[in-house]
Structure formats: C-alpha cells, structure tokens
C-alpha positions as protocol buffer text, in pm:
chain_id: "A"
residue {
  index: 1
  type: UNK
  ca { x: -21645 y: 4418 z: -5951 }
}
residue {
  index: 2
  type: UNK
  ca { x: -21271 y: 4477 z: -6049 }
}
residue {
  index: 3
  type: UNK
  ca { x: -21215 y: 4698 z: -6330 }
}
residue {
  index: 4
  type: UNK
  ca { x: -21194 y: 4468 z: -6674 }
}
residue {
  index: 5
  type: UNK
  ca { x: -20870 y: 4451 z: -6778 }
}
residue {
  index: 6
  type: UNK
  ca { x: -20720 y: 4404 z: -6462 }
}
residue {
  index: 7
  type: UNK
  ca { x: -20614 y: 4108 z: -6262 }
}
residue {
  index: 8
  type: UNK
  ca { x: -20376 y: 4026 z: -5991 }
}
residue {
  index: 9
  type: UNK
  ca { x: -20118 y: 3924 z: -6304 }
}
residue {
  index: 10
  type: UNK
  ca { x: -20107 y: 4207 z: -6457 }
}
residue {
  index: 11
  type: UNK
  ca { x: -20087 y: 4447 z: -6131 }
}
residue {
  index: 12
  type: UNK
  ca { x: -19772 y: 4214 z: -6008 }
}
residue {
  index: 13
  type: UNK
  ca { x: -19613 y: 4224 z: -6395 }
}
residue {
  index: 14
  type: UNK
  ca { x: -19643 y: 4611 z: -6369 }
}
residue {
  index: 15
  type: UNK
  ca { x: -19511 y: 4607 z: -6009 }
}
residue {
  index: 16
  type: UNK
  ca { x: -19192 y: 4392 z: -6164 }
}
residue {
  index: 17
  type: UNK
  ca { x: -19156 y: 4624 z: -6460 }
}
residue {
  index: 18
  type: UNK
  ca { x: -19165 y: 4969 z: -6194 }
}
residue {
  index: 19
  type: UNK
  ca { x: -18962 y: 4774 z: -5912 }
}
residue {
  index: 20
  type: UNK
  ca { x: -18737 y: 4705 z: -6252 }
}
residue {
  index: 21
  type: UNK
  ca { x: -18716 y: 5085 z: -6398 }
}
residue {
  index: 22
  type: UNK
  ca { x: -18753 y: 5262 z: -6064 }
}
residue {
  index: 23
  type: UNK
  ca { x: -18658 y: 5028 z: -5764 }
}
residue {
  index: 24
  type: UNK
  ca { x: -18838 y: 4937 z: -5500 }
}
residue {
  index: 25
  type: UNK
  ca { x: -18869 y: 5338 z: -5348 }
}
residue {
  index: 26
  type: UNK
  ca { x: -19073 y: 5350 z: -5630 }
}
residue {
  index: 27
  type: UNK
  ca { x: -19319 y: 5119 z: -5594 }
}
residue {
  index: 28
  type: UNK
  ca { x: -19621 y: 5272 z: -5424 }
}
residue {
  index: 29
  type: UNK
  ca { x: -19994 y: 5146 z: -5412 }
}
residue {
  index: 30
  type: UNK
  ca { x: -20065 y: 5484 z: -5555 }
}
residue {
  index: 31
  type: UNK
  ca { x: -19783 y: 5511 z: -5820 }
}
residue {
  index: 32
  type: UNK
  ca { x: -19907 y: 5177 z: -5917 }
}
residue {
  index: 33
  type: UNK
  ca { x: -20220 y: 5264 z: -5969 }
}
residue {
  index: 34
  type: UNK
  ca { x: -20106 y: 5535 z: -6230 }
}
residue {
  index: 35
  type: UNK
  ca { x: -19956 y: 5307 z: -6442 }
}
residue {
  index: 36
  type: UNK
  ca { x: -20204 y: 5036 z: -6450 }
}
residue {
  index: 37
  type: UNK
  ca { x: -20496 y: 5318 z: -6485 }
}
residue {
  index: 38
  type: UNK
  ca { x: -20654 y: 5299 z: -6204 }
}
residue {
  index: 39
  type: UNK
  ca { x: -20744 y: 5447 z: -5877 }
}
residue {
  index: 40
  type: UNK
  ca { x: -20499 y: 5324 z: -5576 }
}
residue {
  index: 41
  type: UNK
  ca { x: -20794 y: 5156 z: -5380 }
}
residue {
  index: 42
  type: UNK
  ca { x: -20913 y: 4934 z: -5640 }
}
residue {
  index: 43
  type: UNK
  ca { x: -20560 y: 4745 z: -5616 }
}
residue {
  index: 44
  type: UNK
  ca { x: -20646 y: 4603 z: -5332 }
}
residue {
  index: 45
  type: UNK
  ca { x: -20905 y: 4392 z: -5467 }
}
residue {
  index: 46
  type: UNK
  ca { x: -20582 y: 4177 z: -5625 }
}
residue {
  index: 47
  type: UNK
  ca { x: -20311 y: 4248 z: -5339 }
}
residue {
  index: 48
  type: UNK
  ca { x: -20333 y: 4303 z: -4991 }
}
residue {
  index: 49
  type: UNK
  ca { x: -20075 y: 4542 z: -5006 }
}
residue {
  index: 50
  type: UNK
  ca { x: -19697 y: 4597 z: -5084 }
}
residue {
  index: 51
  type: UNK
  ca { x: -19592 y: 4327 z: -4825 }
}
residue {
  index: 52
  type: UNK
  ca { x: -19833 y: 4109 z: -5088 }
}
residue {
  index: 53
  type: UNK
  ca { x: -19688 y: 4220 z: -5400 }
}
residue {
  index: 54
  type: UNK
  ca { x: -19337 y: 4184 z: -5252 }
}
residue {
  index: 55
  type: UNK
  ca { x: -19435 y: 3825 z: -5202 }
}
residue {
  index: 56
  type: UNK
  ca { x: -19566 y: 3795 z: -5615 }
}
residue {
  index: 57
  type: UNK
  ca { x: -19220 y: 4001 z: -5741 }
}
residue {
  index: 58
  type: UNK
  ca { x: -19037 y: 3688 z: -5569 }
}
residue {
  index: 59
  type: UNK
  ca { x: -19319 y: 3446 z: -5730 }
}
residue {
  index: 60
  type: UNK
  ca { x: -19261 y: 3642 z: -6060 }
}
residue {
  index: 61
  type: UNK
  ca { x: -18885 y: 3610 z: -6037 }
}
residue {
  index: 62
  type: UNK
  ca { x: -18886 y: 3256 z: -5961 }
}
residue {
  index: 63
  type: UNK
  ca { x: -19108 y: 3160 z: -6243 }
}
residue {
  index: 64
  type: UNK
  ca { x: -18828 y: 3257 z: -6449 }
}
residue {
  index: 65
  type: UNK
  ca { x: -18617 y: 2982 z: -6345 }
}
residue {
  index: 66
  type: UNK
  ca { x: -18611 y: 2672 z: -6548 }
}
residue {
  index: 67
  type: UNK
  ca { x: -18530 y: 2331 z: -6396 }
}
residue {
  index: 68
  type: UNK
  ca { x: -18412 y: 2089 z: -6667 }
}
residue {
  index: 69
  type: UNK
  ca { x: -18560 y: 1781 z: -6727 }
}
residue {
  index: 70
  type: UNK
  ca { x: -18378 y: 1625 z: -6972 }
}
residue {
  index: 71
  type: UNK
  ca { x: -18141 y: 1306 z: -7043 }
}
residue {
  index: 72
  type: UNK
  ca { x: -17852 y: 1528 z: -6927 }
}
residue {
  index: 73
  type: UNK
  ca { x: -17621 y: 1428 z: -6655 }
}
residue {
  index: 74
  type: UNK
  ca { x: -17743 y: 1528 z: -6324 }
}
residue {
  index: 75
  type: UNK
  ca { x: -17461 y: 1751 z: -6290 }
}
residue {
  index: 76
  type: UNK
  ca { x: -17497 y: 1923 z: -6600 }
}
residue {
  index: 77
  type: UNK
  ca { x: -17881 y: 1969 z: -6523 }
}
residue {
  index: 78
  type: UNK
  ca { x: -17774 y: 2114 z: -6141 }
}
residue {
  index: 79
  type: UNK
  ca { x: -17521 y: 2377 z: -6370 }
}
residue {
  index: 80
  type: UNK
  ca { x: -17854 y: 2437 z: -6593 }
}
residue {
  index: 81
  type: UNK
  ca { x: -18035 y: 2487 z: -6309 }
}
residue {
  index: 82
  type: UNK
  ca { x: -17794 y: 2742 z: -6150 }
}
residue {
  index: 83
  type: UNK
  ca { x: -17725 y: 2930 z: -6433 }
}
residue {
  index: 84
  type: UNK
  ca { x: -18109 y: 3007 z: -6519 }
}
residue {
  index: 85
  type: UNK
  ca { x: -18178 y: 3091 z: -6124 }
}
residue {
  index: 86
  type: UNK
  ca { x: -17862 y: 3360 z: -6136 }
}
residue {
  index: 87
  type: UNK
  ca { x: -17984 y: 3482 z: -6448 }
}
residue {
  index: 88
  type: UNK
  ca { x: -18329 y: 3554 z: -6298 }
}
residue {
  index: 89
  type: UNK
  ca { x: -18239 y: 3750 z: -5981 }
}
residue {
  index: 90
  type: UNK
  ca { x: -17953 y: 3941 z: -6237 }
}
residue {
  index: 91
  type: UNK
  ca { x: -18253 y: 4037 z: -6452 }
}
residue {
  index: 92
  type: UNK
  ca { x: -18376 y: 4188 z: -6151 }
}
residue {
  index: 93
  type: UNK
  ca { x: -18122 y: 4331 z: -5967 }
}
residue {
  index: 94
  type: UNK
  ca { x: -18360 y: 4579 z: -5791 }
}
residue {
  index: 95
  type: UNK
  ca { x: -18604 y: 4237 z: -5657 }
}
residue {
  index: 96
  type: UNK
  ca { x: -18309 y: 4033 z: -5622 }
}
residue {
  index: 97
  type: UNK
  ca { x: -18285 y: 4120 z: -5261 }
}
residue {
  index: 98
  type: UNK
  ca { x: -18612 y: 4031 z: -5182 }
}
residue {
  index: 99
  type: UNK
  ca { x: -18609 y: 3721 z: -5352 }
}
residue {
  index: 100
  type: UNK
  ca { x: -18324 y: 3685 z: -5079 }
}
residue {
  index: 101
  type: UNK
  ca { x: -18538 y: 3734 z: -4808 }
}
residue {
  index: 102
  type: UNK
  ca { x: -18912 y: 3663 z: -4898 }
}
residue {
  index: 103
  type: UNK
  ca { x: -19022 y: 3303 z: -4812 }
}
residue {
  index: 104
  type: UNK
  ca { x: -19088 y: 3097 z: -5105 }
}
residue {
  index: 105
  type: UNK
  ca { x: -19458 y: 2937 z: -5012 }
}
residue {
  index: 106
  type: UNK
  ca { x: -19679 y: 3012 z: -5342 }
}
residue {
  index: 107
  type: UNK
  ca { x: -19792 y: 2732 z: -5537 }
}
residue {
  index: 108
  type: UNK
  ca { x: -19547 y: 2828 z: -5887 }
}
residue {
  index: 109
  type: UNK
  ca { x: -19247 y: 2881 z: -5673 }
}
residue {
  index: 110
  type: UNK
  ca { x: -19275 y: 2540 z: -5477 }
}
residue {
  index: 111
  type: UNK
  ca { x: -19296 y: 2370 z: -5776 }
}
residue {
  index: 112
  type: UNK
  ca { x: -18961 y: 2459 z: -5840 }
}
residue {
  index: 113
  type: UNK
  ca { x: -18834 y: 2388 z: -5525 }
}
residue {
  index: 114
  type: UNK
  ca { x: -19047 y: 2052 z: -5575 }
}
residue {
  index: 115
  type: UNK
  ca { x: -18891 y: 1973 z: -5853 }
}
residue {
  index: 116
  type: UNK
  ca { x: -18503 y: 2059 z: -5735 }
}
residue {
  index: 117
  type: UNK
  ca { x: -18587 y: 1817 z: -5462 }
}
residue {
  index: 118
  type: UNK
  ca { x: -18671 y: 1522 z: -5706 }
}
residue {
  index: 119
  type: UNK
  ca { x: -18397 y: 1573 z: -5856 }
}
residue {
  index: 120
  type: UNK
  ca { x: -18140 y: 1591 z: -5540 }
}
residue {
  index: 121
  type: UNK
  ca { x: -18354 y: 1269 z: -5447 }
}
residue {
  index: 122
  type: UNK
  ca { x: -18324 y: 1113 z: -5792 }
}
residue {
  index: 123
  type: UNK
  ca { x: -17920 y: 1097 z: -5704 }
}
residue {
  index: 124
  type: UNK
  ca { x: -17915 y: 930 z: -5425 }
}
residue {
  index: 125
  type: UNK
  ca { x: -17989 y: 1152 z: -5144 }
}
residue {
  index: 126
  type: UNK
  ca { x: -18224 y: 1089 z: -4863 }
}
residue {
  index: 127
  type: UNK
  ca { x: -18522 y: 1326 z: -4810 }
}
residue {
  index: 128
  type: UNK
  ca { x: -18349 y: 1571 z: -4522 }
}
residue {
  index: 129
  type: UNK
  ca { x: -18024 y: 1588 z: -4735 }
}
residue {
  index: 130
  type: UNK
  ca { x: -18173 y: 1642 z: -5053 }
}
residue {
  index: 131
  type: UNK
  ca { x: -18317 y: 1995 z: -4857 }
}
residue {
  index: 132
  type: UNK
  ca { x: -18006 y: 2051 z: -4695 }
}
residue {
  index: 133
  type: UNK
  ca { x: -17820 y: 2033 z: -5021 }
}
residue {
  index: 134
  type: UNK
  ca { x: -18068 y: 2252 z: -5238 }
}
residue {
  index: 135
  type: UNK
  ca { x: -18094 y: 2524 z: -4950 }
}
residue {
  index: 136
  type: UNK
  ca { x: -17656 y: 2512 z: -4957 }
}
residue {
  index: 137
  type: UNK
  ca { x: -17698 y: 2556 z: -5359 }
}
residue {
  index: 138
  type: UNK
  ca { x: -17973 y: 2834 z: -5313 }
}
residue {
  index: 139
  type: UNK
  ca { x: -17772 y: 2999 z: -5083 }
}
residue {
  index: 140
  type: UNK
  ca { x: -17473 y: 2988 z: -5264 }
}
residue {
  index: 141
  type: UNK
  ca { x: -17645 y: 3156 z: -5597 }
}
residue {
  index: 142
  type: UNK
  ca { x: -17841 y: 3413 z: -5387 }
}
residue {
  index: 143
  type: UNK
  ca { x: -17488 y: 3518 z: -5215 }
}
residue {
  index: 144
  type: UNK
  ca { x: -17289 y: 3553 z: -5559 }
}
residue {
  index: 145
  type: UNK
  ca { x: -17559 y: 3754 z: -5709 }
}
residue {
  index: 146
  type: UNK
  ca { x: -17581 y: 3979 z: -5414 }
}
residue {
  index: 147
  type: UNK
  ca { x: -17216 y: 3994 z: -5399 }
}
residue {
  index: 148
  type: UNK
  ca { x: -17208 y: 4110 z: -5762 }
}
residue {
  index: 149
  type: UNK
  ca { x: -17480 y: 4392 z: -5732 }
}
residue {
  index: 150
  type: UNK
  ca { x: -17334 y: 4523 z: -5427 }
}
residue {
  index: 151
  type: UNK
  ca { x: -17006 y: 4572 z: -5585 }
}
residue {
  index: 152
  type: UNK
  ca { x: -17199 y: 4803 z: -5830 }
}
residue {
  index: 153
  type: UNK
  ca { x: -17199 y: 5164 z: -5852 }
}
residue {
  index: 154
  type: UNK
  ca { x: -17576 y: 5124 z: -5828 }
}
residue {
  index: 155
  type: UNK
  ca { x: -17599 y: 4922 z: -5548 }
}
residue {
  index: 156
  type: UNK
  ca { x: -17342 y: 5174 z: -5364 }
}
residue {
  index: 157
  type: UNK
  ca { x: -17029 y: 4998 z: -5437 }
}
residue {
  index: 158
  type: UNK
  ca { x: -16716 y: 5129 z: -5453 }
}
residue {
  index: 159
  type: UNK
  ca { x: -16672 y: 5319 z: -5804 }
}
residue {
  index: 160
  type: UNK
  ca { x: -16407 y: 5124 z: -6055 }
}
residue {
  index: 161
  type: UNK
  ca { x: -16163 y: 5438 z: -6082 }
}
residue {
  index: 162
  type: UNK
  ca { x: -16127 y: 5427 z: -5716 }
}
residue {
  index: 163
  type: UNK
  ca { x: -16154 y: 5073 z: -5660 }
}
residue {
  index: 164
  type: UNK
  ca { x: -15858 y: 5091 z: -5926 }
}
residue {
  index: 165
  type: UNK
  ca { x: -15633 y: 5345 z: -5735 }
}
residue {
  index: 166
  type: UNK
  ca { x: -15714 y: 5123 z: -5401 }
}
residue {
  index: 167
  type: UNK
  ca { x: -15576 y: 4784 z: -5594 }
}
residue {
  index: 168
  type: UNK
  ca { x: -15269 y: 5025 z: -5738 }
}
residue {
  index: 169
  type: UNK
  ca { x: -15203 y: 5148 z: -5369 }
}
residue {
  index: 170
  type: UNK
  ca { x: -15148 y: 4791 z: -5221 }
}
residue {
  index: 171
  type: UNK
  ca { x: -14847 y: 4671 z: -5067 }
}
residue {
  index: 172
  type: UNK
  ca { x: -14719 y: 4388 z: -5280 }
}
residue {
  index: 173
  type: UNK
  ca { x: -14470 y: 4304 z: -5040 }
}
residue {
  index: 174
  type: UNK
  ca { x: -14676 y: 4228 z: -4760 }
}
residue {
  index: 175
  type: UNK
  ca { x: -14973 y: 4118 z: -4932 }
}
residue {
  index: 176
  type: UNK
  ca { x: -14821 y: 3944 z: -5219 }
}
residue {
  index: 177
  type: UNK
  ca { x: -15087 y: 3669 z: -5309 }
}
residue {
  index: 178
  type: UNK
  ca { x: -15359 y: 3917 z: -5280 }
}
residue {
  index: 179
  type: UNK
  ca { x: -15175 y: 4174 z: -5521 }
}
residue {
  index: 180
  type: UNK
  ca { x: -15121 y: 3913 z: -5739 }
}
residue {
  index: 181
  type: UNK
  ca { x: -15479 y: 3814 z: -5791 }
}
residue {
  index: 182
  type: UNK
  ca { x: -15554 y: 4184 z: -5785 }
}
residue {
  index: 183
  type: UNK
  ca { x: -15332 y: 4250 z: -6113 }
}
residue {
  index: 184
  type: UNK
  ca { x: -15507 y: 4001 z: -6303 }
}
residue {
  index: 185
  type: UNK
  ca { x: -15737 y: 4277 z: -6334 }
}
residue {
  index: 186
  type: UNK
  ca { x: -16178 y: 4316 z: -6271 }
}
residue {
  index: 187
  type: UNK
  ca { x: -16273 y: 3939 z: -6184 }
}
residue {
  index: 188
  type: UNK
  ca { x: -16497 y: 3791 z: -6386 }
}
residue {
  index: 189
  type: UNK
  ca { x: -16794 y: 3680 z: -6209 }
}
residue {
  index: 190
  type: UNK
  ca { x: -16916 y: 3440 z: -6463 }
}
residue {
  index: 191
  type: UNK
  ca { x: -16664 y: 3236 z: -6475 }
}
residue {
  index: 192
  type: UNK
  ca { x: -16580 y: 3307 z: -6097 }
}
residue {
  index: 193
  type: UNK
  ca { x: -16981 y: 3160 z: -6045 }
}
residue {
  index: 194
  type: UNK
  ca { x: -16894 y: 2844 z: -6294 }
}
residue {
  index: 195
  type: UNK
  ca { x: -16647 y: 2727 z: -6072 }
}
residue {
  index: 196
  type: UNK
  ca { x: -16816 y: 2771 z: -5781 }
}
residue {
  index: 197
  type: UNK
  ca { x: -17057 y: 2491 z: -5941 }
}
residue {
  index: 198
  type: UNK
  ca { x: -16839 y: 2307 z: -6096 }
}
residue {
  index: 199
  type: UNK
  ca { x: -16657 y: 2319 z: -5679 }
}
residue {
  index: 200
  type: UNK
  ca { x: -17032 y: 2231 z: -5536 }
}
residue {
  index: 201
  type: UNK
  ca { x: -17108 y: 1986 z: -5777 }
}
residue {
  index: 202
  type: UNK
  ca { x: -16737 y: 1755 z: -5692 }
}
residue {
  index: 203
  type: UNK
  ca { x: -16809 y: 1779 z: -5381 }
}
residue {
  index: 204
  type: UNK
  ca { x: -17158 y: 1652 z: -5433 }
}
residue {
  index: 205
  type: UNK
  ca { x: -17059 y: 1414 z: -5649 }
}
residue {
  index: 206
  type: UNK
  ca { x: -16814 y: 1273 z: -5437 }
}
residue {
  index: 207
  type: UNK
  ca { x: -17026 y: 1315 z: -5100 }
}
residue {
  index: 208
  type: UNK
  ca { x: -17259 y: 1078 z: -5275 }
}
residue {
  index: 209
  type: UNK
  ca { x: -17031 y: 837 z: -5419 }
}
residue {
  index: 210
  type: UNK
  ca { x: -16901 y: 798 z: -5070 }
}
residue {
  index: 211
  type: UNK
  ca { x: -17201 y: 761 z: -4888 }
}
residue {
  index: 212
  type: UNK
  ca { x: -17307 y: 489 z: -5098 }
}
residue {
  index: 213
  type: UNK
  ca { x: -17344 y: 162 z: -5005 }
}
residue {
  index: 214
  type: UNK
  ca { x: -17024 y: -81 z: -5081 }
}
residue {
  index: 215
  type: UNK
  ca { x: -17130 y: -391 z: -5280 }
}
C-alpha cells in the first residue's frame, strides 16, 4: 500500500516547489524522496518516473491559469486570459520551458484548452480556426516569456552592466533607429507583452469582422 500521507498530488506539488527552489538538475527520484520522507522506490507507485512528473509540473502550471468567464468583452477576457497564462509560466521560470515543450493531454489542462476553444468559437470562428488562433496566442505567450527568462542572468543572459556598455558602444550613425530605441533605456516587458495583445487581438478583431458574412 502507499505510505499514508502520500499521493500523486502531493509528490508533483513537492516536485514544483524543488523544480521551483533548485531547477530542474535538481529534481531527482531520490532527492524527491528526501523531501517528501520517503524511500525513492515508493514514488513510483504515483509517477512513472521524471518523464511523468515532467508531464504533472506542466499539468500543475497550467492549472494556474484562469480563463474568464464573465460578461466582459471577448477581448478583454482573451487579455485576462493572457495575462494569467504569462503569469503562470513567470511563477515558474525554471518549468516554464517545459511547459513549452510537454504536450498538454491531461484531463485539467484540456479543460483549459477546452474552454479557450469555446470561447474562440463563441466569436465567430469556425472549429479549425478557433485552434489555429489559440495555438498562434499560445505561442505567442510561451515565446515572450521565454524571451524574458533568457535575457536573465539566470537563464545565462547577457549581464545588465555589459549589456549596458554593448548599447553605449553602438554606432548611432549607422544604426540610428536601433540606438534610438536602445536609449530609451531596459524595455519593459509588461507593457512590451500588452501590446502584443492588444496587436493580436485588432487583428483578430478585424480578421473576424471581415470574414463575416455581409447582410
């Protein structure tokens, strides 16, 4: 019998919280075994194995994302929707890269993805470009976020004093428009992200509008 206590839950919230503090390097059958407790083997009555809990981080991560269902605009609800899911992989910048890559089959995350779909239906879209427009919105999230950890000491990106002397170094003259976006100083990728929704959502918007039928 599993040891009381101990479910597949709670050995997937403890592999979040060590992915979280440690990274991924860290996250061993064995070290998780020490902080739930228990002995290494008996893990694998609730996970196959790390492939497994790789697979429940991204479920975990997910979870966190909340689809609105209010009687907001549909375009407020999609900038809702993308706010929460960038919060969620930024809350986890050591899983967000997994979440990149993991497929998203469990029964919590398709829910989600259920629910984006009604929604991208709900407007107007037919069924293959209601999935064609939530994977381009997905896509676009997952990039920014990666974009902004990889620019992160952390993540191996270049470190600000140098990035600094780089931007000082540039040759105004032949790269004027670049320089001049570069002087505006660090870009700020929160409001850099809200217009890259406020961008997708126009276009939607207007994508829509014109494939409608004329009365």
């Amino acid at each position: 019998m599993p040891r009381a206590g101990i479910d597949r839950h709670k050995v997937l919230a403890a592999a979040l919280q060590l992915a979280d503090d440690e990274g991924l390097d860290a996250l061993t059958m064995r070290k998780l075994g020490t902080v739930l407790g228990v002995e290494a083997p008996s893990l694998y009555k609730h996970v196959s194995g790390k492939p497994d809990i790789l697979d429940g981080l991204t479920e975990l991560v997910y979870g966190e994302v909340v689809v609105p269902g209010g009687d907001e605009p549909w375009q407020e609800r999609l900038e809702m929707y993308s706010q929460s899911f960038r919060a969620a992989l930024l809350g986890h910048p050591n899983v967000a890269p997994v979440c990149a890559i993991r497929p998203v089959f469990s029964p919590s995350t398709l829910k989600i993805v259920e629910q984006a779909l009604r929604e991208f239906s709900g407007i107007g879209l037919p069924a293959h470009e209601a999935l064609h427009a939530l994977n381009a919105l997905i896509a676009m999230v997952v990039g920014h976020v990666l974009t902004e950890l990889a620019t992160t000491p952390a993540f191996g990106g270049t470190d600000p004093e140098k990035l600094a002397e780089i931007r000082s170094a540039l040759p105004a003259n032949e790269f004027p428009y670049v320089a001049n976006t570069l002087a505006q100083g660090p870009i700020d990728r929160d409001a850099e992200f809200a217009l890259g929704v406020k961008i997708y959502t126009a276009g939607l918007e207007k994508y829509i509008s014109d494939e409608s039928p004329q009365l």
